[in-house]
C-alpha positions as CSV (number, residue, x, y, z in Angstrom):
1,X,-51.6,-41.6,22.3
2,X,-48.8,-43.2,24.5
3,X,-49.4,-46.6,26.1
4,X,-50.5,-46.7,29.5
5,X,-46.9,-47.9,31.5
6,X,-46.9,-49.4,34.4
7,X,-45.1,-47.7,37.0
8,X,-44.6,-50.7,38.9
9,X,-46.9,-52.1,42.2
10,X,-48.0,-49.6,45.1
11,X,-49.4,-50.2,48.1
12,X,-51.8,-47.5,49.6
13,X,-53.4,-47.2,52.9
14,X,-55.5,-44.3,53.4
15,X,-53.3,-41.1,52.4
16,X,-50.0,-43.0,52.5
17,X,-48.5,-44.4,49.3
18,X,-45.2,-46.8,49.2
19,X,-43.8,-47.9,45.9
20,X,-42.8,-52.3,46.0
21,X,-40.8,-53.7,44.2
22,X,-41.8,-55.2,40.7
23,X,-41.0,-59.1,41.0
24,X,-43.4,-61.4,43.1
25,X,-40.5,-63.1,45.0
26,X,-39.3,-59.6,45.9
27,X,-42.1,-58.3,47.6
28,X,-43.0,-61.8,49.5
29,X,-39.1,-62.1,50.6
30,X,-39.3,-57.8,51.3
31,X,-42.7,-58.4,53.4
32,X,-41.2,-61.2,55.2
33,X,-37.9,-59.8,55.8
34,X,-39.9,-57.0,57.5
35,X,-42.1,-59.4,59.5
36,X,-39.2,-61.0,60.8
37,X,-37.3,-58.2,61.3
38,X,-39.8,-56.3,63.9
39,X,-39.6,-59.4,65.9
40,X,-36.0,-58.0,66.9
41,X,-37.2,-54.2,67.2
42,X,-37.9,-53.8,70.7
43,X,-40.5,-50.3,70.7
44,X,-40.5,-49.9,66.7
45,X,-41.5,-53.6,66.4
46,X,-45.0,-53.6,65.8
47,X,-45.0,-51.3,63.2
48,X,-42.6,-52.6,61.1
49,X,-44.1,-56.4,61.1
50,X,-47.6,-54.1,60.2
51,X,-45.6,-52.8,57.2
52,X,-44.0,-56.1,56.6
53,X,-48.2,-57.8,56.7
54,X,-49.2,-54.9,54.2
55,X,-46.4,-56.1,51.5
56,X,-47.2,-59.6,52.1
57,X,-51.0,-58.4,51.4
58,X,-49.8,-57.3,47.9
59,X,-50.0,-61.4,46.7
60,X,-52.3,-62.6,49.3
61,X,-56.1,-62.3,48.8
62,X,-56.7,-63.3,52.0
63,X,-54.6,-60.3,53.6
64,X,-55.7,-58.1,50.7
65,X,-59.5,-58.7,51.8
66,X,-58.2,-57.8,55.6
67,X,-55.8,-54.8,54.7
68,X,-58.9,-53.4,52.6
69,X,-61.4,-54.3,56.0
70,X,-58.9,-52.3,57.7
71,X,-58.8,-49.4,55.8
72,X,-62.2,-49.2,55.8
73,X,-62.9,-49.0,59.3
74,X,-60.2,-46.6,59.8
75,X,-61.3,-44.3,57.4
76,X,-65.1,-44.1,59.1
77,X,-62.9,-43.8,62.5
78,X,-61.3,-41.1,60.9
79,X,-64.3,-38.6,59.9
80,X,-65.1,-35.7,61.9
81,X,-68.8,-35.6,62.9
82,X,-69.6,-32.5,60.2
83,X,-68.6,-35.3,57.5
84,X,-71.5,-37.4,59.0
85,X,-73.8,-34.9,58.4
86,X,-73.1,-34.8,54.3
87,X,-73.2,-38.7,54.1
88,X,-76.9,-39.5,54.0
């Protein structure tokens, strides 16, 4: 049987999967980098500091706990009202 390799860290939300970088000081400078980067963005802004949270969120448990909160609640906002009806 092969070993089990890591393919390196991913961070998911919902249907949306992004491979990060491997090393701990490049996703916090990547996440930051993006966070201050979408300071400067005037109408694409907001999303990138959102992306730039959600790599930070990768070493944070704090964040993680919030990212996961989020996902959550957008997933339940997501469901159509015929998925209500099988969750009981």
């Amino acid at each position: 049987m092969a070993p089990n390799r890591d393919k390196g860290a991913r961070i998911r939300f919902g249907r949306f999967s992004m491979p990060l970088p491997g090393r701990k000081w490049q996703r916090m400078s990547l996440g930051a980098g993006l966070v201050v980067g979408g300071c400067f963005v005037p109408i694409a802004g907001l999303g990138i500091m959102a992306l730039g949270l959600m790599v930070l969120s990768v070493d944070s448990p704090a964040m993680r706990r919030w990212r996961r909160r989020l996902e959550v609640r957008w997933g339940r906002w997501r469901r159509t009202p015929s998925d209500h009806k099988l969750v009981r």
